[in-house]
N, C-alpha and C positions, 0 to 999 in steps of 0.2 A: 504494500500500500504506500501511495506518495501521498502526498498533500499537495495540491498545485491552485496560485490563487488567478482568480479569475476576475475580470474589468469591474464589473458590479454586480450589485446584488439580483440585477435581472438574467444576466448572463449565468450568474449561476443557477438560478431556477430553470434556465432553460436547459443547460447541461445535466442538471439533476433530472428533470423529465424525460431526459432524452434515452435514458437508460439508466434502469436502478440495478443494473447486476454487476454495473459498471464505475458507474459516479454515486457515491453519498456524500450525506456530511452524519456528522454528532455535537451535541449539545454546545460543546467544547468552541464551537467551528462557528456558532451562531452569531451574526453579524459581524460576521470577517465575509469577505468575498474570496473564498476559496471553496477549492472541493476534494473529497477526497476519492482516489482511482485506486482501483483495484488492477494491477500490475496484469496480473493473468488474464486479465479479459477484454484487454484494450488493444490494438491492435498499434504495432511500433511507431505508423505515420502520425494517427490518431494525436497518440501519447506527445511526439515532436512535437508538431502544434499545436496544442496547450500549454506546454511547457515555453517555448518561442513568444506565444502569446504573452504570456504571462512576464518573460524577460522583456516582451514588448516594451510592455505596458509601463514597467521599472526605469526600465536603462534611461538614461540621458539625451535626451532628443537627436543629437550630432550624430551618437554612436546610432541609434536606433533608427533614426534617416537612412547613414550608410551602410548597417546588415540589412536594411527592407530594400535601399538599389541594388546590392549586391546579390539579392538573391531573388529577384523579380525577373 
């Protein structure tokens, strides 16, 4: 299991709906914008891009401009 956070708190309702065998949360987790993935059931691509998202969403505008040209 990872913990991976995500843009807001709609985004994560939507990831959680999207599959509950895959995405939860726990109490713990309640009003953070993260979710939490179950390793086994996600598929590698999937998992990237959440994760990416998620350093999107973080990193430094500069840096984060030039890994989105860079890999577009």
């Amino acid at each position: 299991m990872i913990a991976v956070r995500v843009a807001d708190a709609g985004e994560k309702a939507a990831i959680l709906a999207s599959n509950s065998r895959t995405f939860f949360t726990e109490d713990h987790y309640n009003g953070y914008s993260a979710v939490l993935v179950v390793l086994n059931r996600i598929d590698l691509e999937e998992l990237r891009g959440l994760i990416v998202d998620a350093w999107l969403a973080r990193a430094p505008k500069r840096l984060a401009d030039r890994y989105v040209a860079e890999h577009s």
